[in-house]
C-alpha positions in Angstrom: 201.1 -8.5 -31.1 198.3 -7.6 -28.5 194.4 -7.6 -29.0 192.0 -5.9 -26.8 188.2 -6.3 -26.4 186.3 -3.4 -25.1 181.9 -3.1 -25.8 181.3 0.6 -26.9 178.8 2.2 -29.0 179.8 2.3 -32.5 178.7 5.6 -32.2 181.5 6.5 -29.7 184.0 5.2 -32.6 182.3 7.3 -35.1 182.2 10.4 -32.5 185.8 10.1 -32.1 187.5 9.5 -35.6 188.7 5.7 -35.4 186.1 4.8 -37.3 184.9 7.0 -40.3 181.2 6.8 -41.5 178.5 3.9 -40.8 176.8 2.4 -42.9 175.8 -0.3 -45.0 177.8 -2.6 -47.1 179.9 0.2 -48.2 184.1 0.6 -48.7 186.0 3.6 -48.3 189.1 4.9 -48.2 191.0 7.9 -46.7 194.6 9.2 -45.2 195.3 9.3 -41.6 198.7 9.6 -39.3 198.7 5.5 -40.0 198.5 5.6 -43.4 195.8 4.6 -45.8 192.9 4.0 -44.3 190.4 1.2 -45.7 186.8 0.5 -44.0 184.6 -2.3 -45.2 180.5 -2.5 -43.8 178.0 -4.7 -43.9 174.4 -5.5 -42.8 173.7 -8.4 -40.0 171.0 -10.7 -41.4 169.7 -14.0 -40.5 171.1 -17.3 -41.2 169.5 -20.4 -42.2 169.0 -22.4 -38.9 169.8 -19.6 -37.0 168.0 -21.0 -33.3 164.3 -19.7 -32.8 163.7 -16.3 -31.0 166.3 -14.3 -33.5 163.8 -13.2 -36.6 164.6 -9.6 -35.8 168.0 -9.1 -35.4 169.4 -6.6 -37.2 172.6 -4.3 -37.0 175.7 -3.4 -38.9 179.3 -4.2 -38.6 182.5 -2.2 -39.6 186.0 -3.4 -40.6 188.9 -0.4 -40.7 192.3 -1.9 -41.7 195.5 0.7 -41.9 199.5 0.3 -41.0 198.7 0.9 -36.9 196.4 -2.7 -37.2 192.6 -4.0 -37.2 189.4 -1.8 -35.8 186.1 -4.1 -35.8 183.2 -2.7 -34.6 179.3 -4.2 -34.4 176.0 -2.7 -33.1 172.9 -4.8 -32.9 169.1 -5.2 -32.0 166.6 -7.4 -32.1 168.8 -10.0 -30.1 167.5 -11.7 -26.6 167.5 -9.7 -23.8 170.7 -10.0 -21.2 172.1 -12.6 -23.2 175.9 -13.4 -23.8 177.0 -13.8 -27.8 179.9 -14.7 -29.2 180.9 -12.7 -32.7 183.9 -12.8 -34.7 185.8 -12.2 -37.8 185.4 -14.8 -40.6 187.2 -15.8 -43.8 184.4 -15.9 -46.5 181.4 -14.4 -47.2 177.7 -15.0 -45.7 176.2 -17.0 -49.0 178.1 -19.8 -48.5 176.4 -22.9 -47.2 178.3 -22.5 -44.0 177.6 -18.7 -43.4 180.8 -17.0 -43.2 182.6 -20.1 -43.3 185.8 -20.6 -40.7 187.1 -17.9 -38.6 189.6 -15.5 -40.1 193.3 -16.6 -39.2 196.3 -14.6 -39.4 198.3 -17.5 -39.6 196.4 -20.1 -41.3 198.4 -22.9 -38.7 197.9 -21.0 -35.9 195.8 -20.7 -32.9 192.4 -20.3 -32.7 192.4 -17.7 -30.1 193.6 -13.9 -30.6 195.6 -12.2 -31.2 195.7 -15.0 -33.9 191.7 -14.6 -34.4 189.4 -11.2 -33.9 187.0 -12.1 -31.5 184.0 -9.6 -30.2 182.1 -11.4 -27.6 179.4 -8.7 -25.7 176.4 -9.3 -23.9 173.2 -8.0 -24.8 171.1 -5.3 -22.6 167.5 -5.6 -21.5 166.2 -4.6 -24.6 168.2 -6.7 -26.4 171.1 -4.3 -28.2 174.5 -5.1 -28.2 177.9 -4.0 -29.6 181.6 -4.3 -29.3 184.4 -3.6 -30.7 188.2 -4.9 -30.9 191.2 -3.5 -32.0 194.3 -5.9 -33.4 197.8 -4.5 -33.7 197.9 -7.1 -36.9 196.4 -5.8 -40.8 193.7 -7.8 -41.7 194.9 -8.4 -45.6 192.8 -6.5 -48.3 190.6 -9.2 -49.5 190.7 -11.5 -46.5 188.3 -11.1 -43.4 185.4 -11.0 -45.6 182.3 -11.1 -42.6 181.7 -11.2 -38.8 179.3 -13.9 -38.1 177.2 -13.7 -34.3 176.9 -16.9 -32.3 175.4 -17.9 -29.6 177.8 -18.2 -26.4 178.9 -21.7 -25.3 177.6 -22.9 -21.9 181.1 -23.2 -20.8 181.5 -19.4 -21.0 180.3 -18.6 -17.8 182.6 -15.7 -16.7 182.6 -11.8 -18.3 181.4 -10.7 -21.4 185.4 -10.6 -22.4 185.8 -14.6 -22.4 185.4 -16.3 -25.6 186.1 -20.0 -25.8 183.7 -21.2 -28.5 185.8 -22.8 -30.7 186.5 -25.8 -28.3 182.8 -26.3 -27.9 181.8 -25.7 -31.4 178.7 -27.9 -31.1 177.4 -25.6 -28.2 177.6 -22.3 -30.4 174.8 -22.0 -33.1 175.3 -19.3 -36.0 173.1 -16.5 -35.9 173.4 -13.3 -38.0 176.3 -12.9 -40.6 177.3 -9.6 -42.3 179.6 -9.4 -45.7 181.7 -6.7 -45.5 181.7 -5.3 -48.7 184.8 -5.1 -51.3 182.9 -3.2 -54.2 182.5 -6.4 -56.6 178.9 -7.9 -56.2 180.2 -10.7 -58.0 182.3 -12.2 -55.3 179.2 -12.7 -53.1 179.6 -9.6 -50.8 176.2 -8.5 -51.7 174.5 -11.4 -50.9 174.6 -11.7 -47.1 172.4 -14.8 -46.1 169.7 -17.1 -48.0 167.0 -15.4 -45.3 165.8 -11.9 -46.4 167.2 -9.1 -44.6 165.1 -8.1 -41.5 163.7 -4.4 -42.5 163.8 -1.7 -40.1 161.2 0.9 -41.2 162.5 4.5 -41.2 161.4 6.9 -38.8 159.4 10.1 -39.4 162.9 11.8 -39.8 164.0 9.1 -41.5 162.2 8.8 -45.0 163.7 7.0 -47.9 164.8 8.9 -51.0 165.2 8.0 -54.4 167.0 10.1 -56.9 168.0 9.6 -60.2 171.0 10.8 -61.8 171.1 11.9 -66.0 174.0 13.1 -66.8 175.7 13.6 -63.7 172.6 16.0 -62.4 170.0 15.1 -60.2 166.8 14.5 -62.2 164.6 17.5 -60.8 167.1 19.0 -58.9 169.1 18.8 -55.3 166.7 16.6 -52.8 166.8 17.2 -49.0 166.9 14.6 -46.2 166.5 15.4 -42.8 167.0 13.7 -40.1 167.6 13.5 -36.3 170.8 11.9 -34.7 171.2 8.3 -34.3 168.1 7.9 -37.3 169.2 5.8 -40.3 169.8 7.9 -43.2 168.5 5.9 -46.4 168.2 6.7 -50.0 168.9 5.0 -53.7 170.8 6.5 -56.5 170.6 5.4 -60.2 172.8 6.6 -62.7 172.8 6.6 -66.5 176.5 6.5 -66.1 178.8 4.6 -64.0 179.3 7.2 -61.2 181.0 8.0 -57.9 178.4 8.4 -55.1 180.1 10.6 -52.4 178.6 11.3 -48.4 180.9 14.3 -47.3 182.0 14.2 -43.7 181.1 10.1 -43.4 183.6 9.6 -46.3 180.7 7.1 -47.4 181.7 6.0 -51.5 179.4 4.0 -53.8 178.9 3.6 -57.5 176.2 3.7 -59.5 175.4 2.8 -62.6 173.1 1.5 -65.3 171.3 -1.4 -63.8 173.6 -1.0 -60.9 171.7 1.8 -58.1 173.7 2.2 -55.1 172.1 2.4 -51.6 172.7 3.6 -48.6 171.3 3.0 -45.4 173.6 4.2 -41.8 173.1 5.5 -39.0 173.3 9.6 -38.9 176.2 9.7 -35.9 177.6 13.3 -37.1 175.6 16.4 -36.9 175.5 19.0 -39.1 174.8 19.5 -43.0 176.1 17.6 -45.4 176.8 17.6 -49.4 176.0 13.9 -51.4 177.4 14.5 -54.7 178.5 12.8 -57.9 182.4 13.2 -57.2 182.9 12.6 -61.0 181.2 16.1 -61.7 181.2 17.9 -58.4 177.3 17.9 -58.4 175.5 18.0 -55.3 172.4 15.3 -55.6 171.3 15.4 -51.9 171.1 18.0 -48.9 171.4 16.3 -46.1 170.7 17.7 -42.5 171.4 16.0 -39.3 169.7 17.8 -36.4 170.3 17.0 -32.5 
């Protein structure tokens, strides 16, 4: 088994097919030549005691799990400037008292380093963004790997962006931003991603919120349109009278709504092009949207 960190875009994934969709604390599933394909998101947020300097970091993280391994991709802002961070998977969600709780093992005895672990350290640019992504030739289990947490980097790692020795220093590496990677069942804490409210991100002028309300599987006052440029976050709200299937063609994005229950979605328009959203219960098509260059 072999693990191998490289820091892309997660747009770059998106662009070429490992990854499918972006988006925010959302699970989907699909076919490809490895088999069934699951991806879990999430949205970074604070953590409580997270060090000083960090109130607007923001960002999302994506988990795909099929038979050919792990993908684990993150993109972030709001960070400090030319900074190094570690990041990695974790075993439990980001409301516990200790955000995100211990790293994800796949071997509960074994080492803390990968290929036993999913590690994504990165360093951040001048403006303070950063991403990276690692692949693992190992399935993360359904269910298990439920957040990536960012740290800050121990002192002792002084060399490239690709060394990650936290764990030995654990005093020296201060939790920052966790993201819950979403199974579909707000009652297992998924939703809840830290005790500090998430950092907004106000839309662009391409980038307006919708809301749209579903009666009987038909948009309320008929198909909406969304446009947007490329690389905007795309954001809108459904409610439902019924529980229903809330479909993003081409980003293979699924949520459900349903009474009391309004799914939302908020990711980053990597694809260009028009797109159908559509109650996949009924075939109706709820939202245009149009993703311009």
């Amino acid at each position: 088994m072999t693990m191998r960190t490289i820091t892309l875009p997660l747009a770059a994934l998106l662009a070429t097919g490992v990854i499918a969709g972006c988006g925010d604390d959302e699970t989907t599933s699909q076919t490809s030549d490895a088999g069934d394909t699951t991806t879990e998101m999430g949205s970074f947020a604070l953590v409580t005691g997270a060090p000083d300097g960090f109130d607007d970091v923001s960002g999302t993280a994506t988990l795909v799990r099929n038979d050919a391994g792990t993908d684990v991709a993150i993109e972030l802002s709001g960070l400090k400037p030319d900074m190094k961070y570690a990041s990695h998977v974790h075993a439990d969600f980001c409301d516990q008292a200790d955000p995100g709780g211990p790293h994800f093992k796949f071997a509960a005895d074994g080492a803390d380093t990968p290929p036993n672990e999913i590690h994504l350290p990165f360093q951040s640019d001048a403006d303070g963004n950063g991403s990276a992504t690692a692949h693992n030739d190992q399935t993360v289990p359904v269910g298990e790997g439920k957040s990536i947490v960012v740290h800050t980097a121990p002192a002792a790692e002084t060399s490239d962006a690709g060394s990650d020795d936290h764990a030995s220093t654990p005093s020296r590496a201060a939790k920052i931003a966790c993201a819950s990677l979403d199974t579909g069942d707000a009652s297992d804490g998924a939703s809840a991603a830290t005790t500090k409210p998430t950092p907004s991100t106000p839309a662009s002028e391409d980038s307006e919120s919708l809301a749209i309300d579903v009666k009987g599987g038909t948009p309320v006052g008929g198909v909406k349109s969304l446009t947007v440029k490329k690389g905007d976050r795309v954001r809108f709200t459904v409610s439902s009278d019924t529980t229903s299937e809330i479909h993003v063609h081409a980003y293979d994005i699924m949520k459900d709504a349903g009474p009391g229950k309004p799914a939302t979605f908020d990711f980053k328009a990597a694809i260009e092009g028009i797109f159908e959203v559509e109650v996949e219960d009924t075939g109706e098509q709820i939202v245009k949207l149009t993703v311009n260059p």
